[in-house]
C-alpha positions in Angstrom: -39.7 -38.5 12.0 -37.4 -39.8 9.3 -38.0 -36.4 7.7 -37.2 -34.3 10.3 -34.2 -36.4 10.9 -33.1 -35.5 7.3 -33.7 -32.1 7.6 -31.8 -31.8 10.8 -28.4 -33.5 9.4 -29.0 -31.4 6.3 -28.9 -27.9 8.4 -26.1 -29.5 10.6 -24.2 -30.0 7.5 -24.9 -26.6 5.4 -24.2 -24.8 8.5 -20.5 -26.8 8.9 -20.1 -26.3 5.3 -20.3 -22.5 6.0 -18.3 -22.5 8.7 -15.4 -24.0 7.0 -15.7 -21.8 3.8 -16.0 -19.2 6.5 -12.8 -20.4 8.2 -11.1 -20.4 4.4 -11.7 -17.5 3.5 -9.3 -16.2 5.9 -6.2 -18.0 4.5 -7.2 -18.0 0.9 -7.7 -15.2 -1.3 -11.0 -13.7 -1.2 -13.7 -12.7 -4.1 -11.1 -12.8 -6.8 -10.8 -9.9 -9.4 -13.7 -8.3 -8.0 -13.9 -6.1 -4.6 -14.5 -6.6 -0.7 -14.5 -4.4 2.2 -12.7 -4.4 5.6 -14.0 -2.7 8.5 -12.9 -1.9 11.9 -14.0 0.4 14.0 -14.8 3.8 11.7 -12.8 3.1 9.1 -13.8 1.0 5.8 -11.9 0.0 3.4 -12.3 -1.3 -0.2 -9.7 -3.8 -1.6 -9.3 -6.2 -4.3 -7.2 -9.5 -4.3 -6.0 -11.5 -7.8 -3.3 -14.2 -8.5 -2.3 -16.8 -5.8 1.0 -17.3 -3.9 2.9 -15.4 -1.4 1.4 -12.3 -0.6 2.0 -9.3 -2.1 0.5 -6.2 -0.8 0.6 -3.5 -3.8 -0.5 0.3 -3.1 -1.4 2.3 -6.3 -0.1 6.6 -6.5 -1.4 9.5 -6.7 -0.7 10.8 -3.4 -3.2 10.8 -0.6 -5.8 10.1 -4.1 -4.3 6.3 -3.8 -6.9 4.5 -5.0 -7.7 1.0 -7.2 -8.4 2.9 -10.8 -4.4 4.7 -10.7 -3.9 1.4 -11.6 -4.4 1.7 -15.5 -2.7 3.8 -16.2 0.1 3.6 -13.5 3.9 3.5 -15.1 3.6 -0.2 -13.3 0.5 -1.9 -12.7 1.6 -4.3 -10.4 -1.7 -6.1 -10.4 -1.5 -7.2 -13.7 2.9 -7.3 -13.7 2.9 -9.4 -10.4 -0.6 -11.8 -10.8 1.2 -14.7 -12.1 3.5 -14.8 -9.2 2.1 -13.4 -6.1 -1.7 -13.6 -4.3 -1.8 -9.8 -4.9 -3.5 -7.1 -2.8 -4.7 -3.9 -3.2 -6.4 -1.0 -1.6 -8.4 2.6 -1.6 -6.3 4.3 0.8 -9.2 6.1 3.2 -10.4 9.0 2.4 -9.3 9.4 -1.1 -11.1 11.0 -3.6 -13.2 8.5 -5.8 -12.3 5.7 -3.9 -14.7 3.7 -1.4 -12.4 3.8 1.8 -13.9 5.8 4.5 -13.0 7.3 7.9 -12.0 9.8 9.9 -8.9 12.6 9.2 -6.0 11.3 11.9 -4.8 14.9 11.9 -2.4 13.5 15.2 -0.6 10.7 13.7 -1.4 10.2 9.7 1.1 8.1 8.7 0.9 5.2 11.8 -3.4 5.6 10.7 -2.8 4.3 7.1 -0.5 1.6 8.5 -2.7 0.2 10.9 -5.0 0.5 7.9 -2.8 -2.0 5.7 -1.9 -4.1 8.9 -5.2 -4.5 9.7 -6.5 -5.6 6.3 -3.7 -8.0 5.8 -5.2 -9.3 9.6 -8.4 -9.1 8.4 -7.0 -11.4 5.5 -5.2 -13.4 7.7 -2.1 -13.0 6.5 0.6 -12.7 8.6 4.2 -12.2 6.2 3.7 -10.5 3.2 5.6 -8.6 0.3 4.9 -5.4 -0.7 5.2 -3.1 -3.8 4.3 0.6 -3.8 4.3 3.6 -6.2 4.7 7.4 -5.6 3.2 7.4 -2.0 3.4 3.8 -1.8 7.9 4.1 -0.8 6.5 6.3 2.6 3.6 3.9 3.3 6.3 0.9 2.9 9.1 3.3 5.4 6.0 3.0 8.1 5.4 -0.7 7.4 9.0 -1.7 7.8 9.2 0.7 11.3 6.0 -0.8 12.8 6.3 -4.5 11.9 9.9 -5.2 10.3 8.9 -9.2 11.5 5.9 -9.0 8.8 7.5 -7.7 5.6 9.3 -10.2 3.6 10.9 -7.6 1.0 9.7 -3.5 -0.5 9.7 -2.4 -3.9 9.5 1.4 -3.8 8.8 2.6 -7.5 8.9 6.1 -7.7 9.1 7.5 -3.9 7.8 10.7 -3.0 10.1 12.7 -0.8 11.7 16.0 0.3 12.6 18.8 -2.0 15.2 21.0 -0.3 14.2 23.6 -3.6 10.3 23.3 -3.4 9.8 21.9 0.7 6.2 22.3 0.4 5.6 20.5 -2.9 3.3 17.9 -1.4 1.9 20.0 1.3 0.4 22.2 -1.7 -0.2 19.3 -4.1 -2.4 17.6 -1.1 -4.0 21.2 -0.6 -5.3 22.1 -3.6 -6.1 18.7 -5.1 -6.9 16.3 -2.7 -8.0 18.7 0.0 -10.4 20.2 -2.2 -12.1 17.4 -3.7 -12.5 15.9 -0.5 -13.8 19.2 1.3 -16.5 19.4 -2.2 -17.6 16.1 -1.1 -17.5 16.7 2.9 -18.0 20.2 3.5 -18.6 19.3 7.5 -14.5 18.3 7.8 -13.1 21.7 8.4 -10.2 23.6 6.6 -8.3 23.7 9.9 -8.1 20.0 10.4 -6.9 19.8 7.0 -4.6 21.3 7.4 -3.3 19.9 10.6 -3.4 16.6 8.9 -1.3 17.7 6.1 1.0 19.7 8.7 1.7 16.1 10.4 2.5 14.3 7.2 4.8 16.5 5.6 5.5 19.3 8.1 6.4 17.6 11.1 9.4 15.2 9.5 10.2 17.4 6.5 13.0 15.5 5.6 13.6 12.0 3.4 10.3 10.3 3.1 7.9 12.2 5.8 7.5 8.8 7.5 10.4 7.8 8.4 13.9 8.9 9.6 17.4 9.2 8.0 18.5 7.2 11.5 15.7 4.7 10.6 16.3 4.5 7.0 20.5 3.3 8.3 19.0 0.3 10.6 16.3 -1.1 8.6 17.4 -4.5 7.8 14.6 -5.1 5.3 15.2 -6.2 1.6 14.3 -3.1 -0.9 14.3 -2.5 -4.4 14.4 1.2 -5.6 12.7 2.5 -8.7 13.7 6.4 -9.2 12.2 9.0 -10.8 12.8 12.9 -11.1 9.8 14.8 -10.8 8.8 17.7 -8.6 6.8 14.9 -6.5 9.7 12.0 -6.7 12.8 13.3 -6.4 15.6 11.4 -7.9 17.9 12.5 -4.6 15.5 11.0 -2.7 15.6 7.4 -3.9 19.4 7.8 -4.3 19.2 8.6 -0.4 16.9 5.3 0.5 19.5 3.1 -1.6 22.7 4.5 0.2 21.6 4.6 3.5 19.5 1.3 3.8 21.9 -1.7 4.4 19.8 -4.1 2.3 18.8 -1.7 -0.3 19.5 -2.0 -4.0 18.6 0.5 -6.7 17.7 0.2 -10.9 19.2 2.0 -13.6 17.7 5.6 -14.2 16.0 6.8 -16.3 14.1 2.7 -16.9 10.5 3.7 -18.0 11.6 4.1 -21.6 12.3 2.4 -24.1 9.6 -0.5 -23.5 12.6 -3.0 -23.9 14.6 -1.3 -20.6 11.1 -1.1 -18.9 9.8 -4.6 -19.1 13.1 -5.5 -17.6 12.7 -3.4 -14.9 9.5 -5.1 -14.4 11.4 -8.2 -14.9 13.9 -7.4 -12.3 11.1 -5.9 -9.5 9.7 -9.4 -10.2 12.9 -11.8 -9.4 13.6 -9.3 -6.5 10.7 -9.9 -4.6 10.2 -14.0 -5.6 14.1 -14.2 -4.5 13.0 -12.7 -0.8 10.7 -14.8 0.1 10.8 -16.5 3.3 11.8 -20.1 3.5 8.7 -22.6 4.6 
């Protein structure tokens, strides 16, 4: 009798002591350095948390190939720049090539899907307020964020934006085509052409101008804290992040160019840094 006694408050109390690191794991950062996944619904997606702090939400380039291994060799790995400050996390964007984020092609609204992708991870992490620092993509992703739930981002760092091209309109309708469309299609030949291109027709047809995601109109009431980061390639056009920095009220902008020499880029860094620890919400 004593020994089932035992054995009963010893189940009791592994199954409490699950519960509660169950419960934890919501408000503190999960399987550190290494990866998880999220899932709701059809849609899976593989992130990675590192550092501690306020959260920082940090999308990698490459277009709709955003995944976790840009980060290398990315002009700012913010995973590695931002660890010592910030509880940092980071996604596979779904569907892109040699990543492990799955689901279906939201050919009807693509930009409001990877949102309620993001949203739904920092949910899923129970995070509520958060940071955020994006590259190439990563400035339309944040434009979405900051028009669906201005009450849950803190501050935006958009290195790099991609926008419009008034000399080359379609650049990242063809980009999207022949890379990322193909590579996906190799790997899911059932997904056809046509609702490819309907998906890339809604992200960068539909609101050709600025960013894609967002409007001009939006761009002049968003009241959210940013931090530009130009560039000047077919894909980030300089005009474009001079655009974001004159129209958003709370927007400021770095010196251009800033990647070279290493001295002028670490304080870019430096500055992206200080920006976003100065914006953080009061406790």
């Amino acid at each position: 009798m004593i020994d089932q006694t035992r054995r009963d408050l010893l189940a009791t109390g592994a199954a409490a002591t699950a519960m509660a690191a169950a419960q934890g794991a919501q408000a503190q950062p999960a399987a550190q350095g290494g990866f998880s996944f999220y899932e709701k619904g059809g849609v899976r997606i593989r992130y990675q948390e590192v550092g501690s702090g306020f959260p920082l939400l940090v999308t990698p380039g490459g277009g709709l190939n955003s995944r976790m291994k840009n980060w290398p060799n990315a002009v700012i790995n913010a995973m590695e720049a931002f660890r010592g400050d910030f509880r940092c996390i980071t996604m596979d964007q779904r569907n892109a090539n040699e990543g492990e984020s799955t689901g279906p092609i939201p050919a009807g609204d693509p930009w409001d899907a990877f949102a309620d992708d993001q949203l739904g991870l920092m949910d899923h992490l129970g995070i509520r307020q958060f940071s955020y620092f994006g590259n190439c993509i990563g400035g339309s992703f944040a434009f979405k964020l900051m028009q669906r739930a201005p009450d849950r981002v803190a501050a935006c760092v958009l290195s790099q934006p991609i926008g419009h091209r008034p000399d080359n309109p379609d650049v990242m309708y063809n980009a999207s085509r022949d890379v990322w469309a193909k590579e996906f299609r190799a790997r899911k030949p059932e997904v056809a052409m046509e609702t490819i291109e309907a998906y890339l027709h809604r992200l960068y047809r539909v609101q050709p101008d600025f960013v894609y995601s967002a409007s001009r109109d939006f761009a002049r009431s968003c009241k959210t804290p940013m931090l530009v980061l130009p560039d000047d390639v077919p894909a980030h056009p300089l005009q474009t992040a001079v655009d974001i920095a004159s129209l958003a009220p709370n927007a400021e902008i770095s010196v251009y160019p800033w990647k070279e020499p290493a001295e002028l880029k670490s304080r870019t860094i430096d500055r992206a840094r200080a920006f976003l620890k100065r914006h953080i919400p009061a406790r």
